[in-house]
C-alpha positions as CSV (number, residue, x, y, z in Angstrom):
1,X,8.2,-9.3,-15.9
2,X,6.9,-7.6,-13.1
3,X,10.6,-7.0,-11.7
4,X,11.0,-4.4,-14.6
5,X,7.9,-2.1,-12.9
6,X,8.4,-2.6,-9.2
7,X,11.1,-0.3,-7.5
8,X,11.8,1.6,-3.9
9,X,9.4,4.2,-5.1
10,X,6.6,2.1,-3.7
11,X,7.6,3.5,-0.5
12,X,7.0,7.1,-1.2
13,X,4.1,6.4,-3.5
14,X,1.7,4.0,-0.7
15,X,3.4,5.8,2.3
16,X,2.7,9.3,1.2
17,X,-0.9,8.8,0.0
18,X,-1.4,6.6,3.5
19,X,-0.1,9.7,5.5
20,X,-1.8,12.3,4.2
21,X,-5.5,10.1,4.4
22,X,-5.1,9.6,7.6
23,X,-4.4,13.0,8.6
24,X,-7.9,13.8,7.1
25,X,-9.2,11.1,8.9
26,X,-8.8,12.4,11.9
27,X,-9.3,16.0,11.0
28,X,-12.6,14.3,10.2
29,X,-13.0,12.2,12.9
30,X,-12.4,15.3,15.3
31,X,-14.8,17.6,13.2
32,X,-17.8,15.5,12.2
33,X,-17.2,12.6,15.0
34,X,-16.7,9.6,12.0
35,X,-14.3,8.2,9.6
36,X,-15.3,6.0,6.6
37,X,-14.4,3.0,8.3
38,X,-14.1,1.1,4.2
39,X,-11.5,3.3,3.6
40,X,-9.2,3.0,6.4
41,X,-9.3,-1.0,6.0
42,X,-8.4,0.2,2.5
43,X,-5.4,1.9,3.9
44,X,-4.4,-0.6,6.1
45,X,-4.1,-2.7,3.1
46,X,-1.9,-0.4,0.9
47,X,0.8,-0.6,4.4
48,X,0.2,-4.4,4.4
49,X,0.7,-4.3,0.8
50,X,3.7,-2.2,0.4
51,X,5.3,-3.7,3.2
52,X,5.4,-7.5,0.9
53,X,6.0,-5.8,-2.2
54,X,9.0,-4.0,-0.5
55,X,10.1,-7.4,1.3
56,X,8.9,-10.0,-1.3
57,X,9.3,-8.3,-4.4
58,X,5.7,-8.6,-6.2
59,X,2.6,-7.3,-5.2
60,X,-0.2,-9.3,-3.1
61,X,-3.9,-10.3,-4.0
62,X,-5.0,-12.4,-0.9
63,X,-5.0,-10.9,2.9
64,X,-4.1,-14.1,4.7
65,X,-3.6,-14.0,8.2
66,X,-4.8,-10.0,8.1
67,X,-8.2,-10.8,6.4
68,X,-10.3,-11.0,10.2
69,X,-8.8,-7.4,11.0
70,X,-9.1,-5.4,8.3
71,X,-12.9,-6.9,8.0
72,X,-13.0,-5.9,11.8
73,X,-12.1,-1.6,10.3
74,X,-14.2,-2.2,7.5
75,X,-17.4,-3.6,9.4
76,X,-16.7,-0.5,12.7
77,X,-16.1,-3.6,15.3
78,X,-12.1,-2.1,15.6
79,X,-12.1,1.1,17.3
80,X,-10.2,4.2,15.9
81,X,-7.1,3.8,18.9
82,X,-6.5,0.2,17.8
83,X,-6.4,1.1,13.8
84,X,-3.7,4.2,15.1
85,X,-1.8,2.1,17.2
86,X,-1.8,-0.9,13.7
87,X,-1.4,1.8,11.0
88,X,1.8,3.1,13.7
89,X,3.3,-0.3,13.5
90,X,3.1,-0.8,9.7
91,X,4.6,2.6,9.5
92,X,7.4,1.1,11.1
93,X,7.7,-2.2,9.5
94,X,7.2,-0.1,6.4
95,X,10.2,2.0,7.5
96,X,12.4,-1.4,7.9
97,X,10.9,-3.2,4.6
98,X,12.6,0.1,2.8
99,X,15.6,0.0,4.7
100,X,16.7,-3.4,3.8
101,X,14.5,-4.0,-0.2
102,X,16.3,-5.3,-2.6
103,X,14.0,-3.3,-5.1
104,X,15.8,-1.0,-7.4
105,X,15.8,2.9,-7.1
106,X,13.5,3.3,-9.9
107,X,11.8,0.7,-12.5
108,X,13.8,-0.2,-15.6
109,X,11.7,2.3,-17.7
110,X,13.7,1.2,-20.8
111,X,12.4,-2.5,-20.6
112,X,8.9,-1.4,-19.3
113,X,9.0,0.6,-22.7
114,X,9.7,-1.7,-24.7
115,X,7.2,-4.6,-23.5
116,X,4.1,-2.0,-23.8
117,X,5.6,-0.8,-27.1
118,X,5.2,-4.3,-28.2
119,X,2.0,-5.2,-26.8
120,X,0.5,-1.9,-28.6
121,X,2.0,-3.0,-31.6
122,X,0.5,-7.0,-31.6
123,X,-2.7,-5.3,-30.8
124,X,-2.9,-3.6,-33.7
125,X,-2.1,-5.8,-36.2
């Protein structure tokens, strides 16, 4: 059922959030001279995530190919020009995956309704 929950607002929803933590990133990389390097692996991942969700329709688990890399961020061995210069190509790809998803506009709340309205209900009983 997980068609009935995904929809184009995955876009606005991992884009924005990514955006705006990276700006304070580097506000805090500037000010203080360090990032949490944890984090921006974790951000990383949200592109690399929306990017399948918007492509493939469902959302990942497993890193594959990406799981060196972002291991790379997390552990400080990637320096902060090579995360930019990634998290400015997902931001592209990103761009693209919205452009051409076959997602809906927004999830079919009705159906989504529904389903928890009956899971509530057999937990009750």
């Amino acid at each position: 059922m997980r068609e009935i929950f995904l929809s184009r607002l995955v876009f606005q929803t991992y884009n924005g959030y990514v955006l705006s933590q990276f700006k304070k990133m580097n506000r805090d990389l500037k000010n203080r001279g360090s990032i949490k390097p944890k984090h921006a692996m974790h951000l990383i991942r949200l592109l690399l995530s929306g990017i399948h969700i918007l492509q493939e329709g469902f959302v990942p688990v497993a890193v594959g190919p990406y799981r060196d890399r972002l291991l790379a961020i997390r552990n400080g061995e990637m320096d902060w020009s090579r995360v930019e210069s990634w998290r400015k190509q997902l931001h592209t790809e990103f761009d693209a995956a919205f452009a051409t998803t076959k997602l809906p506009e927004r999830p079919d709340y009705e159906k989504a309704n529904d389903f928890l309205v009956a899971a509530r209900r057999r937990m009750v009983r």
